[in-house]
C-alpha positions in Angstrom: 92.9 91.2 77.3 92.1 93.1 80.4 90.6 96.1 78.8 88.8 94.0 76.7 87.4 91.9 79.4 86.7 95.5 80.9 84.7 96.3 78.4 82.5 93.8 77.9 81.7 94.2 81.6 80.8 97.6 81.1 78.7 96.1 78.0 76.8 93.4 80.3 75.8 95.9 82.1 74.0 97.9 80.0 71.5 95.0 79.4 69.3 94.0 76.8 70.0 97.6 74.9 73.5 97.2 74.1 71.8 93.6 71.5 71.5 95.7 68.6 74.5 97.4 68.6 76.0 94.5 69.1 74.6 93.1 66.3 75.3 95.9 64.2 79.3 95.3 65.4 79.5 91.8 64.1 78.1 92.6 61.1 80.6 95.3 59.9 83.7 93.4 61.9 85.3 90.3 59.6 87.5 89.3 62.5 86.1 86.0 63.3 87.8 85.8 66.8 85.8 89.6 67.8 82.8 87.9 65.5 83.1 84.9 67.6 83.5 87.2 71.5 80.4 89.2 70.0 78.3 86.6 69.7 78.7 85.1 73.4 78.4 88.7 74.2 74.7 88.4 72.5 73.7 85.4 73.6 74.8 86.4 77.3 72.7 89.0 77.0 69.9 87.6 75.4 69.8 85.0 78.2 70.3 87.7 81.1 67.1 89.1 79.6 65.2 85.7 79.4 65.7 85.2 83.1 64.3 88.6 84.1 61.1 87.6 82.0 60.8 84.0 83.3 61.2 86.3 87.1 58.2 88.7 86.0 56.1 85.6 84.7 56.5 83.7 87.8 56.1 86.2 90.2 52.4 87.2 88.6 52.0 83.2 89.6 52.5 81.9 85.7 48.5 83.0 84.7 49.3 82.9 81.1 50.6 79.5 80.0 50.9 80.8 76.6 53.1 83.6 77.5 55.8 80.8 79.5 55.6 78.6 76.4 56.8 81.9 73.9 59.5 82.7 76.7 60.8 79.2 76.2 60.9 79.8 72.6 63.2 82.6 72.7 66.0 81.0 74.2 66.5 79.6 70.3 64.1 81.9 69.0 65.2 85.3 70.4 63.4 87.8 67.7 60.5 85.9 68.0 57.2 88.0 68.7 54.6 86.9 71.4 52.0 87.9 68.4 53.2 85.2 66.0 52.3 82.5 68.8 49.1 84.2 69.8 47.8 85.1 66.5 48.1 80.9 65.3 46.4 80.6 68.7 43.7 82.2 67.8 43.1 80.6 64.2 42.7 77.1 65.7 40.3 78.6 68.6 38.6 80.0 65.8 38.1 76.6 64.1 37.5 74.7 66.8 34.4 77.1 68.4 32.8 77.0 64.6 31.6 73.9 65.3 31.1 74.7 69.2 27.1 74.2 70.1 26.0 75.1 73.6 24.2 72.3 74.6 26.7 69.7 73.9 27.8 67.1 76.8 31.7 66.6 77.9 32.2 63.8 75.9 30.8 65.3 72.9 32.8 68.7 73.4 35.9 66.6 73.5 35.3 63.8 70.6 33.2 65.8 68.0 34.8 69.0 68.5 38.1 69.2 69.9 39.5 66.2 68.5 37.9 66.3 65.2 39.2 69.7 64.6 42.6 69.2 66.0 43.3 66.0 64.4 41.3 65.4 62.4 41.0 68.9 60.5 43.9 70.4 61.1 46.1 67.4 61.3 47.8 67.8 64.4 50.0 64.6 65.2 52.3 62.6 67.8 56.3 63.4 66.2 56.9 59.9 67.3 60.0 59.8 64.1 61.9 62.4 65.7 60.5 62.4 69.3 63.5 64.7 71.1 63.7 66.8 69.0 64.2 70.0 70.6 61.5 71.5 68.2 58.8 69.2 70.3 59.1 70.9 72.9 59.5 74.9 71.4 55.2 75.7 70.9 56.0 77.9 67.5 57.5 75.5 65.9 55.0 72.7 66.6 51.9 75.6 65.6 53.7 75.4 62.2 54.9 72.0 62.0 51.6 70.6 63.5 54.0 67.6 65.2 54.7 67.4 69.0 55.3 65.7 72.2 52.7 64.8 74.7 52.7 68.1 76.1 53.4 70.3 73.7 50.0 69.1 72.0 48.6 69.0 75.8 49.5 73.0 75.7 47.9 73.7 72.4 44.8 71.6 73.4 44.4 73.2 76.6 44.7 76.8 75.7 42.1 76.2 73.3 39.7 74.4 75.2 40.0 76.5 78.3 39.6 80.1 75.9 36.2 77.9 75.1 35.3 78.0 78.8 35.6 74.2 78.6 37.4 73.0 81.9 40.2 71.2 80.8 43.3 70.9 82.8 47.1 69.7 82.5 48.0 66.5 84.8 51.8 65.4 85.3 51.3 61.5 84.6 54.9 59.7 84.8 56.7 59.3 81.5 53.7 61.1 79.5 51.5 64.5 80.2 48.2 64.4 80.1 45.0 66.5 80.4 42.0 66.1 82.6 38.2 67.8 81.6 37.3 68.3 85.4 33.8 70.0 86.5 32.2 69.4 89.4 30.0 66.0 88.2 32.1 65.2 85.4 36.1 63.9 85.4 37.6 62.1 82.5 41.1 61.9 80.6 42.4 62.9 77.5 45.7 62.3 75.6 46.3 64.4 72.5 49.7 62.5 71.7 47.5 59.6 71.0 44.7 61.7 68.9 42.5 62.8 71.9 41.9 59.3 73.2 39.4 59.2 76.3 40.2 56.8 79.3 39.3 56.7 82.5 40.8 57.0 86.4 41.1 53.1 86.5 43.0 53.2 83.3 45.5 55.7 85.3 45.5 53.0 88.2 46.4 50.2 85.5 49.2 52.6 84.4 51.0 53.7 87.3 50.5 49.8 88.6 52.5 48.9 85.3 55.0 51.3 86.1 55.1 50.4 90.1 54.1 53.8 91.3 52.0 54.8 94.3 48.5 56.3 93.1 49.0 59.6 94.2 46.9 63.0 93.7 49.7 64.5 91.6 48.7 61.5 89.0 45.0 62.4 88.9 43.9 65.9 89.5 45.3 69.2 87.9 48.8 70.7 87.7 49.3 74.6 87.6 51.0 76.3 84.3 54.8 76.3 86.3 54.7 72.9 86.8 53.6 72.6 83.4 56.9 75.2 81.8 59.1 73.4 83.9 58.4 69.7 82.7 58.6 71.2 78.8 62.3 72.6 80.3 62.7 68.9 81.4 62.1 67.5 78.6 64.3 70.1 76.8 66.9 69.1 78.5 66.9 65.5 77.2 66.7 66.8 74.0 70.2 68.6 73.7 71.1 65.7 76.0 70.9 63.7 73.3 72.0 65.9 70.8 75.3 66.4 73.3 74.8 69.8 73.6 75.8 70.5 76.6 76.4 74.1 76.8 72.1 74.2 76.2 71.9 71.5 78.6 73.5 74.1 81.2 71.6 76.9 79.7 68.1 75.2 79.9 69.4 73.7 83.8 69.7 77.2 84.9 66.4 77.9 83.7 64.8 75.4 85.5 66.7 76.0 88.6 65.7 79.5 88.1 61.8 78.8 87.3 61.3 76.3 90.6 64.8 76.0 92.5 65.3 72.3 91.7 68.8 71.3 90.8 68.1 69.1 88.0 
């Protein structure tokens, strides 16, 4: 046991490019108890490598929100390619600046373009039969299934809109994310879980005075894309919570203490 232990040390640290030989082991070895070492081996890996990527993203201050979102994904996901994401990205910007016209107003931009094409189009929808589903909160599989949580559909929303120039902005609202379309004469709200619905700064007073919370800025203006990757690994958490999965639970806690130093 010690020379094994020895070597998988020596294996560890070699990194990311000891995954495919690896790989290449457990498929040729039929010993389930090696298959079974192999495989934490991998996933160790895999995980060291994660963490190095979530370092990189932060330290060049989170700037591509899309990027954080894939990173997430390949904690379940880990072949998965940055491309795949970007390129379904892309389509849906594509549909939505078709019907783009210049000279549009706020409200117009929001209701007759980016909601119609979003939800109305492309059918994107609130998963509100399997809410914690871990899937809600992993962007690929929402691009494909078209069903999310509040800020998974915040995310997709937002990364259109703001590739349109449009300024449109994530805000951490208590119990469900939002988005705000900020400029400097106009300020509304917008909620893609419920179809792009369109309230109002007194409907966020009402809300938070339901709730029995102070009305403070975080609830009203703009949150940056780390607070925004570490609320999806919040909610991610509550996912395999509930699933009582708890070696994920530990996984996903480590990412989060990693990402922003909170002991969750």
């Amino acid at each position: 046991m010690e020379v094994i232990s020895q070597v998988e040390k020596e294996l560890l640290a070699q990194g990311g490019s000891m995954i495919p030989f690896l790989e290449k082991e457990w498929e040729e070895n039929f010993n389930p108890i090696v298959q079974k070492r192999i495989e934490d081996l991998v996933h160790l890996l895999q995980f060291v490598l994660l963490e190095d990527r979530l370092s990189q993203w932060k330290n060049k201050g989170g700037t591509d929100l899309m990027e954080g979102l894939w990173l997430i994904c390949t904690y379940q996901y880990p072949d998965l390619e940055f491309n795949t994401i970007k390129s379904a990205m892309e389509q849906i910007y594509y549909e939505v600046w078709l019907d783009m016209k210049p000279d549009m107003l706020p409200l117009e931009q929001v209701k007759l373009v980016m909601n119609n094409v979003l939800f109305n189009k492309l059918k994107f929808s609130a998963n509100t039969k399997n809410f914690h589903s871990p899937a809600n909160s992993m962007i690929s599989q929402v691009l494909e299934s078209k069903k999310g949580n509040p800020i998974s559909l915040c995310c997709i929303y937002m990364m259109v809109a703001q590739k349109l120039k449009l300024p449109v902005y994530g805000v951490n609202l208590p119990t469900l994310f939002i988005l705000t379309y900020k400029s400097d004469d106009t300020q509304f709200y917008i909620s893609p879980f419920h179809k792009g619905l369109i309230f109002t700064k007194e409907d966020i007073d009402n809300y938070l005075l339901q709730l029995n919370l102070a009305p403070i800025d975080l609830y009203y203006q703009p949150c940056n894309n780390i607070d925004i990757v570490a609320r999806v690994l919040r909610n991610l958490i509550v996912s395999f919570e509930k699933l009582s999965e708890m070696e994920r639970v530990d996984d996903v806690k480590k990412m989060l203490h990693f990402l922003t130093g909170e002991k969750y």
